[in-house]
C-alpha positions, -999 to +999 in steps of 0.1 A: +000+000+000+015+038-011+015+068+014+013+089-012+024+099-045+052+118-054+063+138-087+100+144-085+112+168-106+153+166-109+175+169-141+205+150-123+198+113-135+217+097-108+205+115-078+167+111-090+174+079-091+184+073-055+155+101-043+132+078-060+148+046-048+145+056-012+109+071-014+096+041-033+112+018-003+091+040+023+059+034+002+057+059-018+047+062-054+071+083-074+066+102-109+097+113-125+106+142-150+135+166-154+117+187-177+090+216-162+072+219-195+067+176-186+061+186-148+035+207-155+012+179-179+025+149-155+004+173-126-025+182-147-028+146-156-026+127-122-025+153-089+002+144-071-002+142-028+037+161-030+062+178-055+099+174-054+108+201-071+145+209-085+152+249-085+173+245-117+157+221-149+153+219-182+130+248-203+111+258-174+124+269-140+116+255-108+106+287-093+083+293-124+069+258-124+063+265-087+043+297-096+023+278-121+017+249-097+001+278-075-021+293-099-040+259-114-069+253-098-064+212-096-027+220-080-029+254-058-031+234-024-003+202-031+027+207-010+060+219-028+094+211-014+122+228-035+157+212-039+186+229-051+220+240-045+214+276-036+220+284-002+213+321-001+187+336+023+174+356-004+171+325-032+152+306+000+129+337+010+120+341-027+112+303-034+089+304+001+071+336-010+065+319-047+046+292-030+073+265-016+062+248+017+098+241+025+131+240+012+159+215+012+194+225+000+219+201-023+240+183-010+215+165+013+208+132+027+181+113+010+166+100+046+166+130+057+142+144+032+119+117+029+121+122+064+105+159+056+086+146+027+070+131+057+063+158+080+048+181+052+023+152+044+015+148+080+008+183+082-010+192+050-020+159+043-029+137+075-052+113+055-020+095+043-006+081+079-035+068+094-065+049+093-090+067+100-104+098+076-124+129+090-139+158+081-168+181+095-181+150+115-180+126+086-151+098+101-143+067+080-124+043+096-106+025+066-097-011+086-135-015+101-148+002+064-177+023+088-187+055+080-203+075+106-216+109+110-219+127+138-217+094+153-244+081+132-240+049+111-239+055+074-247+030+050-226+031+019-217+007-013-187+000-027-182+026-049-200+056-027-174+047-003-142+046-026-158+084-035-159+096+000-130+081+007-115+101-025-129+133-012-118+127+025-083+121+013-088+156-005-110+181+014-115+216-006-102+199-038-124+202-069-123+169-091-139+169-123-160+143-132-129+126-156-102+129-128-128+111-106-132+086-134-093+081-134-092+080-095-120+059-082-132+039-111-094+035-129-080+047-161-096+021-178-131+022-165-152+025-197-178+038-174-194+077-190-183+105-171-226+111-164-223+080-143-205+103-116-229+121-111-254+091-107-230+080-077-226+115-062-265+122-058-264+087-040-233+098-015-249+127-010-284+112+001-264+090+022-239+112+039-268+138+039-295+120+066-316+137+086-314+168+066-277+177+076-256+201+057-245+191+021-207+189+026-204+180-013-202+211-033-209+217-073-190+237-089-202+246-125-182+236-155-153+220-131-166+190-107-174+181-070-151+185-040-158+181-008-155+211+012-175+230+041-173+270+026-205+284+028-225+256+049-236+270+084 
């Protein structure tokens, strides 16, 4: 089972290759590319829980791909840790105001940046080291598979529950209904993109007894996410 995955973005062959080698044995999942014109499609196509991101690649900076990675909508909120050899206060400062959430600077040891691959995760991403999922009440405990709310029991299928899960694992992210496809059903689910919305009116019936607040929000011409803005 992955904790998470990973696009590493690194021009340097060798030392990408022993980033990756050491991620992969701690669980993780790991894309690679040493090209930001590549980093940029690779995240568009499949969001990745954390970027690795190399200040100096090919084509497209790493401080620019880090600005860009900020101001899509499907990658504004993944964590960005920047590697590079520049040690300056100012080059820090500037990668940290473009939208790093830390900063790890070459030569380094490779445990001890999983090591704070890690701790940004647990922080922006606690989903990933536990078994249990919450959110505004809703708590899934994934070893017992029981949802509850507000302490209540909710019933759920198969699929509603790989959804919620989905959404749990990414509160305030908006999916649309292809990148749910891709990440609930598989990339090879022949199953229409309408059928989404067939199982998101049955999570939200579910997850929505009793007349509670709807925690699953539309948002026209992009997808669903699961977030709490606006409900009282």
């Amino acid at each position: 089972m992955t904790t998470g995955h990973i696009l590493l973005v690194e021009d340097d062959a060798a030392l990408a290759e022993l980033i990756a080698w050491h991620l992969e044995r701690d669980g993780y999942s790991v894309e690679r590319t040493g090209d930001g014109d590549e980093a940029m499609l690779l995240a568009s196509e499949r969001t990745p829980d954390l970027v690795l991101l190399d200040w100096m690649i090919e084509n497209v900076s790493g401080i620019e791909v880090c600005r860009r990675l900020r101001r899509a909508r499907e990658t504004q909120r993944v964590p960005i840790i920047m590697l590079t050899a520049r040690g300056e206060e100012e080059d820090r400062i500037r990668g940290l105001q473009t939208g790093a959430d830390d900063y790890v600077t070459k030569p380094f040891s490779p445990r001890e940046l999983v090591a704070r691959v890690s701790a940004v995760l647990r922080r922006t991403r606690p989903a990933l080291t536990g078994e249990r999922l919450e959110y505004r009440g809703i708590e899934m405990d994934l070893a017992s598979h029981r949802v509850r709310r507000d302490g209540d029991t909710v019933p759920l299928g198969p699929t509603e529950f790989r959804l919620l899960r989905h959404f749990l694992e990414h509160p305030g992210r908006v999916f649309s209904r292809e990148r749910l496809l891709d990440s609930v059903w598989g990339r090879e689910s022949e199953i229409e993109p309408r059928t989404v919305d067939v199982h998101i009116r049955r999570l939200r019936k579910a997850i929505n007894l009793n007349d509670r607040p709807d925690l699953i929000r539309t948002v026209r011409s992009a997808g669903y996410a699961l977030d709490a803005e606006g409900v009282a």
